[in-house]
RODO-2510 file (C-alpha; in nm, 4 decimals, decimal comma):
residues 455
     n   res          X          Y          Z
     1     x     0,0000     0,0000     0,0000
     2     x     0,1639     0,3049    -0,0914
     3     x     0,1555     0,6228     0,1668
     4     x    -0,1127     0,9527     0,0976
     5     x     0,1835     1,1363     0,0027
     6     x     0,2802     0,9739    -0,2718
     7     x    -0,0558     0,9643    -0,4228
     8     x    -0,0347     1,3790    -0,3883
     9     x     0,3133     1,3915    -0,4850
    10     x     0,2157     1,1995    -0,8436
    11     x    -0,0983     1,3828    -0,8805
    12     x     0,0899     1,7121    -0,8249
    13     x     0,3906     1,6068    -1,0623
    14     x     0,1018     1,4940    -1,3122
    15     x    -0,1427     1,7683    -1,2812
    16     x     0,0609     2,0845    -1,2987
    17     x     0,1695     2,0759    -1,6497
    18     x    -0,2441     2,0089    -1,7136
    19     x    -0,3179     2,3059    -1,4925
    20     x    -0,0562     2,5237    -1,6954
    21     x    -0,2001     2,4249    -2,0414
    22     x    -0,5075     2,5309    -1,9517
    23     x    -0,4473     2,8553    -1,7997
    24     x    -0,2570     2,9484    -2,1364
    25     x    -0,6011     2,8542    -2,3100
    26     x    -0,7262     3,0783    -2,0952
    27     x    -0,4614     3,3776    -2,1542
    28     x    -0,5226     3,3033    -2,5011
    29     x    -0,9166     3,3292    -2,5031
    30     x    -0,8569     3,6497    -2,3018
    31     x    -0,6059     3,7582    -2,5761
    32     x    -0,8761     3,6815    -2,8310
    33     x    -1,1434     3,9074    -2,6480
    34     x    -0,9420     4,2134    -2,5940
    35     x    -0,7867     4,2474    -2,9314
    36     x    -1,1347     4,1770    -3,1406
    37     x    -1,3093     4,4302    -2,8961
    38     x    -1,0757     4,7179    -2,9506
    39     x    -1,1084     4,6452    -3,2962
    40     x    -1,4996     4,6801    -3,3101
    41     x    -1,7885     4,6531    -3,0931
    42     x    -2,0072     4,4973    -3,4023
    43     x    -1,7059     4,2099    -3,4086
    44     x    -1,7137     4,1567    -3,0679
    45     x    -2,1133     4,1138    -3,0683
    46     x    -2,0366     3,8740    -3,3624
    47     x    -1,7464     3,6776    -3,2074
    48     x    -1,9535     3,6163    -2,8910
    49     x    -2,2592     3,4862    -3,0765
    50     x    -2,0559     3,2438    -3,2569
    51     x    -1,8177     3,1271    -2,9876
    52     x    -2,1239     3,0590    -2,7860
    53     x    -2,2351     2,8347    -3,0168
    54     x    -1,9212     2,6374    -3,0492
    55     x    -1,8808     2,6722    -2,6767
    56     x    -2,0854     2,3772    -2,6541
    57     x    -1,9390     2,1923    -2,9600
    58     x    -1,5741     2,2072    -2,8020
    59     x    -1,7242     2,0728    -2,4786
    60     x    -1,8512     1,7878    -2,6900
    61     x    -1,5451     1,6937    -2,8689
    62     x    -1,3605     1,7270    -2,5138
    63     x    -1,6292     1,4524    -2,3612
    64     x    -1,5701     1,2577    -2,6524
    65     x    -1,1853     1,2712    -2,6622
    66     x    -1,1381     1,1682    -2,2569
    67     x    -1,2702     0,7907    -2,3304
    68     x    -0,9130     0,7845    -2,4283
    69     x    -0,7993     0,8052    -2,0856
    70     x    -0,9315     0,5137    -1,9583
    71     x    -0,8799     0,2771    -2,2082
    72     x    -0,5041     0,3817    -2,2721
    73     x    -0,4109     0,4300    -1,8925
    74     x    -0,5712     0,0845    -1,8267
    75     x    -0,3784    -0,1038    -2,1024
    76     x    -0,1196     0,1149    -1,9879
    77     x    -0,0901     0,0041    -1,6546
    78     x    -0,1254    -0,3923    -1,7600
    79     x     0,1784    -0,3563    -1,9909
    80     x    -0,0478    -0,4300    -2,2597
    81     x     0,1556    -0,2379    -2,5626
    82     x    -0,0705    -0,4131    -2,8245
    83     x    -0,3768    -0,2691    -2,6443
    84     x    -0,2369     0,0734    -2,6061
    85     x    -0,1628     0,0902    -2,9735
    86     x    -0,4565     0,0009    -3,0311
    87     x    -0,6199     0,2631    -2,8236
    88     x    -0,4128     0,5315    -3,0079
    89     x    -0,5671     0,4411    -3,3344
    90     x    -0,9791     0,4097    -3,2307
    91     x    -0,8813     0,7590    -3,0164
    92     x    -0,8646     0,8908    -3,3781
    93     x    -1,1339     0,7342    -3,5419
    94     x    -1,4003     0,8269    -3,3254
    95     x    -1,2914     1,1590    -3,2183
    96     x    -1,2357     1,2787    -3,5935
    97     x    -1,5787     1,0575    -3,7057
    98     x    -1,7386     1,2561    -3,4449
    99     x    -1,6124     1,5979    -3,5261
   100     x    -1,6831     1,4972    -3,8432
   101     x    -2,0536     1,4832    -3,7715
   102     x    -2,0331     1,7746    -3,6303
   103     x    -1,9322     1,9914    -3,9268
   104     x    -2,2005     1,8306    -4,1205
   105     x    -2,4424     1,9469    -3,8758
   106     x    -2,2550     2,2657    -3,8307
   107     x    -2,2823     2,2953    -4,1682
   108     x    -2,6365     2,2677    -4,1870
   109     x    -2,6903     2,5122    -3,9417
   110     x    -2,5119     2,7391    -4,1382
   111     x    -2,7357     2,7596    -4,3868
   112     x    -2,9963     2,8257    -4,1366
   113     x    -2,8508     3,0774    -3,9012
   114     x    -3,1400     3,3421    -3,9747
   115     x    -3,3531     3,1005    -3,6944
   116     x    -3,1310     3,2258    -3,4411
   117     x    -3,2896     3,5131    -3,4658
   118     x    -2,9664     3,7601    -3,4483
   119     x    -2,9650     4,0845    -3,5887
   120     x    -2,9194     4,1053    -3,9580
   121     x    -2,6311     4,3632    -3,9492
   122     x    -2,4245     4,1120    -3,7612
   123     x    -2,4647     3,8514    -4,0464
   124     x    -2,1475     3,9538    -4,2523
   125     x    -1,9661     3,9342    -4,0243
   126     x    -2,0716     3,6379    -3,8150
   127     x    -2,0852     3,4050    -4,1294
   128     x    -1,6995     3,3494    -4,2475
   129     x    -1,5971     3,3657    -3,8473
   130     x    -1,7995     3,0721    -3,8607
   131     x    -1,6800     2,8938    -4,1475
   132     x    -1,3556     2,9264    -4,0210
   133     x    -1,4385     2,8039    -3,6857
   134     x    -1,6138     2,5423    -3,8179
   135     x    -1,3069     2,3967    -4,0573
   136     x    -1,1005     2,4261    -3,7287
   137     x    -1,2479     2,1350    -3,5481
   138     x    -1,1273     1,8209    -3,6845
   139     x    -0,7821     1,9315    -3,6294
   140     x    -0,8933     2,0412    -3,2650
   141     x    -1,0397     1,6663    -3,2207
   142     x    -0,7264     1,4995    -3,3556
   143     x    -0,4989     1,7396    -3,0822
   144     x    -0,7562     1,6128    -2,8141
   145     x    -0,6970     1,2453    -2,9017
   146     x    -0,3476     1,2594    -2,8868
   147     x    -0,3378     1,5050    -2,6068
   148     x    -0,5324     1,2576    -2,3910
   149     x    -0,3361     0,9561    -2,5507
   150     x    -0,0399     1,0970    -2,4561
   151     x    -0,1194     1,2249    -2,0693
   152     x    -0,2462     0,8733    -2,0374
   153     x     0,0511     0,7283    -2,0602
   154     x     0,2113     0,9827    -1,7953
   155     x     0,3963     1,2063    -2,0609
   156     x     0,1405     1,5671    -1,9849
   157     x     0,4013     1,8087    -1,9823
   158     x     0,4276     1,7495    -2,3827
   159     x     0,1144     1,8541    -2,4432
   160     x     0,1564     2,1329    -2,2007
   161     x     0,4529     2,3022    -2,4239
   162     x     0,2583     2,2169    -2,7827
   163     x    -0,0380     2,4821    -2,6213
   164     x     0,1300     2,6958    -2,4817
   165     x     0,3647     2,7601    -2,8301
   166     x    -0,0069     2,7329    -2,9881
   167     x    -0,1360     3,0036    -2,7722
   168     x     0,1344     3,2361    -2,8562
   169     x     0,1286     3,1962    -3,2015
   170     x    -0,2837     3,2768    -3,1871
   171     x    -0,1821     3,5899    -3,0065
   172     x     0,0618     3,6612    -3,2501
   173     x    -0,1526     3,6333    -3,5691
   174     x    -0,4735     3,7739    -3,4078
   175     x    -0,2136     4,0898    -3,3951
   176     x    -0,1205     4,0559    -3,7701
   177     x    -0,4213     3,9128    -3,9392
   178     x    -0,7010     4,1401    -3,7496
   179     x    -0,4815     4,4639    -3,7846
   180     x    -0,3473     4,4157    -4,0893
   181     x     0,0408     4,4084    -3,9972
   182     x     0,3613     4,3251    -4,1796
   183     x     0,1558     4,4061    -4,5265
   184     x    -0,1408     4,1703    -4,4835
   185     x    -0,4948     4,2919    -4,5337
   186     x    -0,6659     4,4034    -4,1883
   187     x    -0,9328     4,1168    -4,1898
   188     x    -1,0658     4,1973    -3,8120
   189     x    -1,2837     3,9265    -3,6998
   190     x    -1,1971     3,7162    -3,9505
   191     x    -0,8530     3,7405    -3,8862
   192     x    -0,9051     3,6023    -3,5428
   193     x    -1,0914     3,3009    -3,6727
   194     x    -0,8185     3,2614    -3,9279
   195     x    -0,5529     3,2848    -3,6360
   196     x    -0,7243     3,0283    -3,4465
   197     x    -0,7596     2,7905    -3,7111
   198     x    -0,3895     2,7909    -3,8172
   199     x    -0,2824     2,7349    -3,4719
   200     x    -0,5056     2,4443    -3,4219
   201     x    -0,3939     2,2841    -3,7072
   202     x    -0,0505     2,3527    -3,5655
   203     x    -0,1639     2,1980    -3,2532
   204     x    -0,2782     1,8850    -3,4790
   205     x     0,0492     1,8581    -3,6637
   206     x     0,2927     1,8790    -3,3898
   207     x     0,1323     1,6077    -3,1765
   208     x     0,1394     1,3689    -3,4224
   209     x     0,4821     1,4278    -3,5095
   210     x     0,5647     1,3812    -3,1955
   211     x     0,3824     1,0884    -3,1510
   212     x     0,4411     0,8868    -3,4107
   213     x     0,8026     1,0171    -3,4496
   214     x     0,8896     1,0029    -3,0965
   215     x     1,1105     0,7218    -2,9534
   216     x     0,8864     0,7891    -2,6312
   217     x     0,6186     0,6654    -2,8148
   218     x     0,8039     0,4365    -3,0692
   219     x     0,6968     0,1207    -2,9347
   220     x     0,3112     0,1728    -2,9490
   221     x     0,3337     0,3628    -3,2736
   222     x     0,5549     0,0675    -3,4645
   223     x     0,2656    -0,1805    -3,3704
   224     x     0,0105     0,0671    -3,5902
   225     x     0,2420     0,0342    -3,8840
   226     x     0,2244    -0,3288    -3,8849
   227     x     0,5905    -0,3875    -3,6938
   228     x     0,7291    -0,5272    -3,3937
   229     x     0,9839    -0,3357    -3,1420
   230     x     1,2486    -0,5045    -3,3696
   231     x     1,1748    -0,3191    -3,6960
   232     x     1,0282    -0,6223    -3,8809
   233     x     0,7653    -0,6567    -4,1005
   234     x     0,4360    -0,7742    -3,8852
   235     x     0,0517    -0,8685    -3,9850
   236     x    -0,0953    -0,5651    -4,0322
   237     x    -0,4491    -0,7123    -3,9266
   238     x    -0,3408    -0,7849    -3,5980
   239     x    -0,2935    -0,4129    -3,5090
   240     x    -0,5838    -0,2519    -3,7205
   241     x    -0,8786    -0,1020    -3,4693
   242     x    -1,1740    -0,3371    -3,4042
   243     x    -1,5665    -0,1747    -3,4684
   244     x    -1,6051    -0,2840    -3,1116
   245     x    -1,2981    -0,0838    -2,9807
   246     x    -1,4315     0,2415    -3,1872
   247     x    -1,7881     0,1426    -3,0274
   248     x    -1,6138     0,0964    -2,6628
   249     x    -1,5100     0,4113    -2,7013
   250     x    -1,8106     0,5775    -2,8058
   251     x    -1,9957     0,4423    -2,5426
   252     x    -1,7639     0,5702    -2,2853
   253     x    -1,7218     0,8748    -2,4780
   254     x    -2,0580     0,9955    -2,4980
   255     x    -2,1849     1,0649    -2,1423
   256     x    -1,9199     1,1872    -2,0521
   257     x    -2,0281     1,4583    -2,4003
   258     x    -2,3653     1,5323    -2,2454
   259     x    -2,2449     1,5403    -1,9012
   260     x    -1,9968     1,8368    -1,9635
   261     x    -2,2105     1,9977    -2,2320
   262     x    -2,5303     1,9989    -1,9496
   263     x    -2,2880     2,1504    -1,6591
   264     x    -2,1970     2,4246    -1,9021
   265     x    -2,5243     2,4722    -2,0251
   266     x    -2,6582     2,5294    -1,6337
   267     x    -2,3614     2,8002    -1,6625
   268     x    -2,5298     2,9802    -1,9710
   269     x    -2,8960     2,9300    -1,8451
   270     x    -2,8021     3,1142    -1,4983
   271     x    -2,6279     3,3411    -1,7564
   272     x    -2,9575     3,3945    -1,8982
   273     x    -3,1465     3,4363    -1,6386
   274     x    -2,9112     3,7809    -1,5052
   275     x    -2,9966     3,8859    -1,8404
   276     x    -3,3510     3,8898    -1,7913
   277     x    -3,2545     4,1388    -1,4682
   278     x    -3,0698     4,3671    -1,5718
   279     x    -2,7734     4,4167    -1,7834
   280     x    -2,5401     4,4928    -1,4713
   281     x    -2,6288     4,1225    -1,3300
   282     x    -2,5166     3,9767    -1,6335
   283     x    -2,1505     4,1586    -1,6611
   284     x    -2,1309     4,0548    -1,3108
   285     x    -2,2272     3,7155    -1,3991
   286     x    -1,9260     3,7297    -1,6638
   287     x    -1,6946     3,8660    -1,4010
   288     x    -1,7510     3,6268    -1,1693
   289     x    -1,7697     3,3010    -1,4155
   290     x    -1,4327     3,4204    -1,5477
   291     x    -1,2704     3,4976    -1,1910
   292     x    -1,4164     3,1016    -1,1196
   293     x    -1,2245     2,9485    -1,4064
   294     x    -0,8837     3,0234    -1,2745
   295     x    -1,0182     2,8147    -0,9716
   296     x    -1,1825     2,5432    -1,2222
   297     x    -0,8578     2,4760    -1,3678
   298     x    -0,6753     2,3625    -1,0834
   299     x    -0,9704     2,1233    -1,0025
   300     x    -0,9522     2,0216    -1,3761
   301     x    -0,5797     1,9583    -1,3530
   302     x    -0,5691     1,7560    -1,0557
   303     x    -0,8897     1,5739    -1,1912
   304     x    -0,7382     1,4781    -1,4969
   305     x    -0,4294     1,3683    -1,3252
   306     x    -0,6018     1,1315    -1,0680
   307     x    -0,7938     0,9913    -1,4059
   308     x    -0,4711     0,8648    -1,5440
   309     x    -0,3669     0,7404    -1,1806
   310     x    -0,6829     0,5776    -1,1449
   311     x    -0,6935     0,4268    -1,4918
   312     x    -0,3136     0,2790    -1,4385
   313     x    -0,4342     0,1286    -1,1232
   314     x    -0,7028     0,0124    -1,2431
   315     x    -0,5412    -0,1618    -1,5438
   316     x    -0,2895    -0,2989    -1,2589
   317     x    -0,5894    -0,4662    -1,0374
   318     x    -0,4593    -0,2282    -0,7422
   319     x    -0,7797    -0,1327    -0,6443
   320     x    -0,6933     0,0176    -0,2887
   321     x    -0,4531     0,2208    -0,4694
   322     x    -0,8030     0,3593    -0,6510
   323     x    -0,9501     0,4396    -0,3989
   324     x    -0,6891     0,6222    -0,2357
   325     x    -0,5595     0,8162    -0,5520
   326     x    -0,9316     0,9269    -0,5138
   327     x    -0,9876     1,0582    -0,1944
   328     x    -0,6298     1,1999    -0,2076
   329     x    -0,6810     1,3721    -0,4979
   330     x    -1,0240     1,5618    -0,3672
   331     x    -0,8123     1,6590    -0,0421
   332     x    -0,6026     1,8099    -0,2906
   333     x    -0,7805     2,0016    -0,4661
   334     x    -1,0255     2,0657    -0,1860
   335     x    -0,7282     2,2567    -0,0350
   336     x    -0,6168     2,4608    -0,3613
   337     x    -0,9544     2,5765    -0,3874
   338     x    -0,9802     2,6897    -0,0008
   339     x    -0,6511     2,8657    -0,0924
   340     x    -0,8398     3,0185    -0,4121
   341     x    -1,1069     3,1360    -0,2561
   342     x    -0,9649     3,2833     0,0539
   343     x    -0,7156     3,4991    -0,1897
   344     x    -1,0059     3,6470    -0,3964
   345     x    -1,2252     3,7066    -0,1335
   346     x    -0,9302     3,8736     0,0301
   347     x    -0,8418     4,0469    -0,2830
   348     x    -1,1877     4,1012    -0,4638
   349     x    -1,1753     4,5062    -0,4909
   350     x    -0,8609     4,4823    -0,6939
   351     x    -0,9219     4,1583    -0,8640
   352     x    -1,2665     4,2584    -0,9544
   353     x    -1,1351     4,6278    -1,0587
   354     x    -0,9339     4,4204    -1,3576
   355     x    -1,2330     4,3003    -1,5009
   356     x    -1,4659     4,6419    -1,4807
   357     x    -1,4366     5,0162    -1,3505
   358     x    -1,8222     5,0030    -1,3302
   359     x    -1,9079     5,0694    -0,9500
   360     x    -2,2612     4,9207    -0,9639
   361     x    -2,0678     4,6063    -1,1238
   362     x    -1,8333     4,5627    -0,8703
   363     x    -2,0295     4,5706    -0,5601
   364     x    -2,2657     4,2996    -0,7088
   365     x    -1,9587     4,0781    -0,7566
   366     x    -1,8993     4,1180    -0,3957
   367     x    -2,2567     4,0322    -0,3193
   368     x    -2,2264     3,6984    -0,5684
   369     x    -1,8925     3,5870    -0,3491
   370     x    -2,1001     3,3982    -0,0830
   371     x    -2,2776     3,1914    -0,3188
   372     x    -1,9055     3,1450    -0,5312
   373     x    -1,7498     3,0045    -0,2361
   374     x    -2,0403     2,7752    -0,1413
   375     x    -2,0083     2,5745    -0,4800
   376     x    -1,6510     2,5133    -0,4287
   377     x    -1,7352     2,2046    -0,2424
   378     x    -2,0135     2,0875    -0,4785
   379     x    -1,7438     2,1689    -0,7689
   380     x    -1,4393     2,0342    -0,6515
   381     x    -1,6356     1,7034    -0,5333
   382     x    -1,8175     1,6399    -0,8968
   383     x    -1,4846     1,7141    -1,0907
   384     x    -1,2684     1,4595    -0,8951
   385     x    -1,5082     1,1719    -0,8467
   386     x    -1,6370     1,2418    -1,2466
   387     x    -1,3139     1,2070    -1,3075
   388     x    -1,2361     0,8602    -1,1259
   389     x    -1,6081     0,7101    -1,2458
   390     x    -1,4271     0,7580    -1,5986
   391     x    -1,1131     0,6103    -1,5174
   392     x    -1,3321     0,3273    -1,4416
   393     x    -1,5294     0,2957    -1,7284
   394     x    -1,8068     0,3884    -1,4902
   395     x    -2,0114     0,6514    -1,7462
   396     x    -2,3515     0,4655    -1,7406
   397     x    -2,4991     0,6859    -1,4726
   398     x    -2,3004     0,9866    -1,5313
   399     x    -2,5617     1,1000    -1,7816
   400     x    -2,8943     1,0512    -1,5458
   401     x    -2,6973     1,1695    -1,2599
   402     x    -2,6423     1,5230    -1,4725
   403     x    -2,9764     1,5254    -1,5743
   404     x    -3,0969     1,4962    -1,2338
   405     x    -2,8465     1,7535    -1,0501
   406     x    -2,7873     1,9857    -1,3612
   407     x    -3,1600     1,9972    -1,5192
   408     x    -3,3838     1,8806    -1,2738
   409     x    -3,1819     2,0948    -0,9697
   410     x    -2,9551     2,3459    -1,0747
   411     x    -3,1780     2,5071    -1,3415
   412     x    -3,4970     2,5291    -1,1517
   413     x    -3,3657     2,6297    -0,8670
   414     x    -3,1711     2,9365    -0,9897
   415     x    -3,4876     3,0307    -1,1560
   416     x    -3,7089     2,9423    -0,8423
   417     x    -3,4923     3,1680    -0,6526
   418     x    -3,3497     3,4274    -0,8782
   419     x    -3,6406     3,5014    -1,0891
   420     x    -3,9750     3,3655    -0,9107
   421     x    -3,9562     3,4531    -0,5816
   422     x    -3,7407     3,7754    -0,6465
   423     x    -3,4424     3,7240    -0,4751
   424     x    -3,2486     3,8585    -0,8349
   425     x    -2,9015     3,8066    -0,8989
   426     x    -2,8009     3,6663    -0,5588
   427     x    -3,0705     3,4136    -0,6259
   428     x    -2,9548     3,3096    -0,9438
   429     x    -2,6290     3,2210    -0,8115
   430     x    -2,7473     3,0248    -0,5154
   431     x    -2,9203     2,8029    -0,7190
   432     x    -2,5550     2,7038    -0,8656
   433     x    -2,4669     2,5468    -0,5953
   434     x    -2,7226     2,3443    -0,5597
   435     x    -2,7125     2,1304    -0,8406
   436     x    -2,3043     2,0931    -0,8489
   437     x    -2,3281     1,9659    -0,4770
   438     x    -2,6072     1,7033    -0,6191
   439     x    -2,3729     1,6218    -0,8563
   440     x    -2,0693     1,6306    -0,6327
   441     x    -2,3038     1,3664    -0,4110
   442     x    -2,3956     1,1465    -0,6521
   443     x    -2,0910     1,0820    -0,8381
   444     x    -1,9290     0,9919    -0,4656
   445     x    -2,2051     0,7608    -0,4406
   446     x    -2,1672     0,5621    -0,7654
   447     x    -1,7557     0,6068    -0,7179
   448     x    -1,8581     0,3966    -0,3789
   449     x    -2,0791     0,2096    -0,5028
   450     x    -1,8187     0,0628    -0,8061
   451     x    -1,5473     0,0075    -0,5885
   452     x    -1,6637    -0,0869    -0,2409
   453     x    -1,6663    -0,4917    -0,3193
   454     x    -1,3172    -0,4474    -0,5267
   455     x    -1,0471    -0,5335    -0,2940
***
C-alpha cells in the first residue's frame, strides 16, 4: 500500500503541467477578447454569438476525446503495448468521425442561421468567423486524441509546451491578421478566426509528429504500422482497430459529451437568467464566471491527473490504490480551492477592478462571493469523483446523474430563486450550488458504489 503522500506527490507532478495548459487557453481566449473588442464593438457582438455556439461543440469533442484516458491508462498500466496501440488508433477514429458529424451538422446550421434570430447587421460578419471556426475542429479533435493519448501514458508536460507555443502563435496572428500588420490585409474578426484555425492545425500537426516520431512513443506507434519493437515486417491485421474498440469508445465517450455539455449549459442558463434582470447582473455574472475558471482549472488539472492514476491502477488490479488516488486527490484540490477562494475574497476590490471600472458592477460581484465560495465544495467534489467514475469505465450513470443535478436541480432552482420569488441576482447564483453539490453527491455515491466490493 503506498503512503497519501505519494498519491499527492504523483498527482501534483502529473497535474501541474495540465493546470498550466489550460491557464494558457485561458490567456489566449482572453487575448482573443481584448484584441477583437478594440477592434470593433459589431465584431465583438459577432465573435460572442458564434463562440457561444461552439462553446458547446468544443465541450462535446472534449467529452468525446477523454474515453481515451481510460482505455489507454488501463492497457497502460497492464503492460499491454498491443492494447495501447490500439487505443491510439480508435482515439482517432471516433474523435475525428465525431467531429466529423459535427461539421455536417454545423454545416447545416449554417445555412440556417437566420432562426437564431440575431440581428441582420451582424450577419457579414458572423458568417466566415464561422466557417472558419467550423473547418477548425477536426484538427482540434485529432490534438484532443493525442493530447489525452499521450497524458495517459504519464507524458502531460508534452502537451503542455505544444499549447502553450499554440497560444502564442494565436496571439501573434490575431495581432497581424485582425490589424493588418507586416503588409497583410486588416481582416478583423476574420482574422481572429483565421488565427485560431492555423494554430489548431498547428496543434494537430505537432502532436502527431511527436507521436508517431517520438522514440517515447516508438513502441506503441511501430505496432500501428504493422511492426514489432524489432523493426520487422508484422501482420498488419493484428494491429488494425476493431468496430467494437471504436464502439467501446463511443460508449464511454458519450456521457461523458452530455455530461460536460449539461454543466456548461446550467452556466449559460443562470447566464440567462441575469440577463432577464438587468444588464449589470449579467456583466457581473461574466466577471464572476471568469474569476471562477482560474479556480476550475486547478480542479480540472488535478482531476485529470487522478484519471490517469486511477486508470493505471485500475489496469494494474490495485484497487486500494483507486480508492486512495481518489480521496487523495479531492483533499487536494479541496485545499487549492480553499486557498483560491480565501485569496479572492481577500483580494476582490482589486481583482474585480481588472475586469470592470463600473461601481454598480463591482459591488454585485462582492454580493455573488457567498454563493461562489459555497459551490466550491459541490465543484471540486463532482470534478474529482467524475473524473475517477471515468477512469473506471463507470459513465452509465453519469448521464442521469447530470440530468438529475444539472436539469432537474440546478436550473430550476436558480430560476425558483433568482427570478420567481425575487431574490435577483443573488438568487440566481445560489441556485448554482445546488445542483453541483447534487452532482458532487452522486458521483461519490456511484464512485462507492463501483469500488466498495473491489479489494
Amino acid at each position: 500500500m503506498r503512503p497519501i503522500s505519494s498519491h499527492i506527490k504523483a498527482i501534483s507532478l502529473l497535474g501541474l503541467p495540465i493546470v498550466v495548459g489550460q491557464l494558457g487557453v485561458i490567456v489566449q481566449g482572453m487575448a482573443d477578447t481584448i484584441m477583437v473588442g478594440q477592434y470593433g464593438t459589431p465584431e465583438l457582438s459577432a465573435s460572442a454569438l458564434v463562440n457561444n455556439i461552439y462553446n458547446f461543440v468544443i465541450f462535446f469533442l472534449l467529452g468525446i476525446s477523454y474515453a481515451t484516458t481510460p482505455i489507454t491508462g488501463a492497457a497502460f498500466g497492464q503492460g499491454d503495448d498491443e492494447s495501447v496501440s490500439r487505443s491510439l488508433k480508435d482515439s482517432l477514429i471516433v474523435n475525428l468521425s465525431f467531429s466529423a458529424i459535427l461539421v455536417f451538422l454545423l454545416t447545416v446550421l449554417y445555412f440556417n442561421l437566420d432562426i437564431l434570430g440575431q440581428p441582420e447587421k451582424l450577419m457579414p460578419l458572423v458568417r466566415p468567423y464561422y466557417l472558419i471556426i467550423m473547418l477548425s475542429l477536426p484538427f482540434l479533435a485529432g490534438f484532443n486524441a493525442l493530447k489525452q493519448f499521450v497524458e495517459a501514458v504519464g507524458e502531460t508536460n508534452i502537451p503542455m509546451h505544444v499549447m502553450l507555443v499554440s497560444n502564442a502563435i494565436n496571439i501573434a496572428l490575431n495581432a497581424i491578421l485582425i490589424y493588418g500588420m507586416m503588409g497583410l490585409p486588416e481582416w478583423g474578426l476574420f482574422g481572429a478566426g483565421l488565427a485560431t484555425f492555423i494554430a489548431r492545425v498547428f496543434l494537430f500537426v505537432t502532436m502527431l509528429v511527436v507521436v508517431f516520431r517520438g522514440k517515447r512513443f516508438k513502441v506503441w506507434t511501430e505496432k500501428l504500422k504493422g511492426e514489432n519493437a524489432k523493426g520487422k515486417t508484422d501482420s498488419l491485421t493484428a494491429h488494425r482497430s476493431s468496430l467494437s474498440g471504436s464502439f467501446r469508445m463511443a460508449r464511454i465517450g458519450l456521457p461523458i459529451a452530455v455530461q460536460l455539455c449539461l454543466e456548461s449549459a446550467s452556466f449559460n442558463i443562470a447566464g440567462m437568467f441575469m440577463g432577464w434582470i438587468g444588464d449589470i447582473p449579467l456583466a457581473a455574472h461574466q466577471v464572476i464566471c471568469t474569476i471562477s475558471t482560474l479556480v476550475f482549472m486547478i480542479q480540472y488539472g488535478i482531476g485529470a491527473a487522478a484519471a490517469i492514476r486511477v486508470s493505471q491502477f485500475r489496469g494494474r488490479g490495485e484497487w486500494t490504490e483507486v480508492r486512495h488516488a481518489t480521496y487523495s486527490a479531492w483533499g487536494l484540490s479541496a485545499t487549492f480551492s480553499l486557498l483560491m477562494v480565501g485569496g479572492i475574497c481577500l483580494f476582490r476590490e482589486p481583482i474585480t477592478s481588472i475586469f470592470t471600472s463600473d461601481l454598480r458592477v463591482q459591488t454585485l460581484c462582492y454580493s455573488l462571493l457567498p454563493a461562489f465560495v459555497l459551490y466550491q465544495f459541490g465543484d471540486c467534489t463532482q470534478i474529482i469523483f467524475s473524473n475517477s467514475l471515468r477512469a473506471l469505465e463507470a459513465v452509465g450513470r453519469m448521464f442521469l446523474y447530470a440530468i438529475i443535478a444539472y436539469l432537474l436541480v440546478s436550473i430550476p432552482m436558480s430560476y425558483l430563486l433568482g427570478i420567481h420569488l425575487g431574490f435577483g441576482a443573488e438568487g440566481v447564483w445560489y441556485g448554482i450550488p445546488f445542483g453541483l453539490t447534487t452532482a458532487g453527491l452522486l458521483f461519490i455515491y456511484e464512485f462507492r458504489r463501483k469500488t466498495k466490493h473491489l479489494t
